[in-house]
C-alpha atoms as one frame of an Amber mdcrd trajectory, in Angstrom:
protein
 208.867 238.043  30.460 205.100 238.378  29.040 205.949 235.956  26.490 207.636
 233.356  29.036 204.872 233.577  31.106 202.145 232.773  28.835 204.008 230.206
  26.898 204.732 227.893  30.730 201.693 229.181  32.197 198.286 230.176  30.322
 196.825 226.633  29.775 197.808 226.277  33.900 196.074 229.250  34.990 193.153
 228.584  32.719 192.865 225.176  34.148 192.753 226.730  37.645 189.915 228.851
  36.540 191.726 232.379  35.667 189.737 233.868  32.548 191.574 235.551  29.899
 190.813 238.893  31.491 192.737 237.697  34.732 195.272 236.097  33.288 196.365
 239.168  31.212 196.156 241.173  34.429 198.502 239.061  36.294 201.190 238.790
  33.444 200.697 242.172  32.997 201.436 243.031  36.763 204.189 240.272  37.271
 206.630 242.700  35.496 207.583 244.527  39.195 209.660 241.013  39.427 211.803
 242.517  37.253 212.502 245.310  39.729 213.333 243.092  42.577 217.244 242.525
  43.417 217.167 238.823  41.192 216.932 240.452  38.237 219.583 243.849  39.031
 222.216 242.334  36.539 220.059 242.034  33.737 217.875 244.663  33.918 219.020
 248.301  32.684 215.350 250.446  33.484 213.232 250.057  36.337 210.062 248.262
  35.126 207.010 250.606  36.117 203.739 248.838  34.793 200.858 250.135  33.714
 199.042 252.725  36.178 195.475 250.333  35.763 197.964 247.482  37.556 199.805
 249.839  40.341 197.495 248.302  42.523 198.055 244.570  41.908 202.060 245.031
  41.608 202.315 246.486  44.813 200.124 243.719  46.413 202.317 240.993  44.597
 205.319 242.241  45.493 204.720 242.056  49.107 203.295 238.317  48.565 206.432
 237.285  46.812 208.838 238.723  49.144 207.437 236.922  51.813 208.851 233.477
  50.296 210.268 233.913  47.062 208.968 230.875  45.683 207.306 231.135  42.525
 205.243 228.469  43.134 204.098 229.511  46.200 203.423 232.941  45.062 201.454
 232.254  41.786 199.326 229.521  44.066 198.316 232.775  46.839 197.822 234.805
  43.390 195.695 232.692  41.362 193.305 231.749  44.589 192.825 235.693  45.697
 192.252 236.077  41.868 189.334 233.849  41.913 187.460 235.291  44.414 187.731
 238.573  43.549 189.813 240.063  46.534 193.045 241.835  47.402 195.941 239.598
  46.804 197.009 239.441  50.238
């Protein structure tokens, strides 16, 4: 998933002002998608993250359950990012 992510989306985020630092946090924390029931059949282990991104996870997962557009959610991400505030 890391991998996807940066390949489709690093040069995006960075052109929407993310810095390396951010960007790494969000990959990083995007991994509870894998928990969610869209991924059941292909995931054997529960994905638990990193405990520095417990925080962020938590706050993303209630952000993309709300729509469950990707788009959607990684445009509410990327502007809470920015300014330095909870992702909701």
């Amino acid at each position: 998933m890391h991998l996807q992510f940066l390949h489709y989306y690093k040069d995006y985020l960075k052109k929407r002002g993310l810095n390396n630092k951010q960007i790494e946090d969000l990959k990083e924390s995007l991994t509870f998608l894998l928990n969610e029931p869209e991924f059941e059949e292909i995931i054997l282990v529960e994905d638990k993250g990193y405990p520095d991104h417990q925080k962020m996870r938590s706050q993303l997962r209630k952000v993309w359950r709300r729509d469950k557009s990707f788009s959607i959610f990684l445009e509410k991400s990327i502007k809470t990012i920015k300014k330095g505030r909870k992702i909701l």
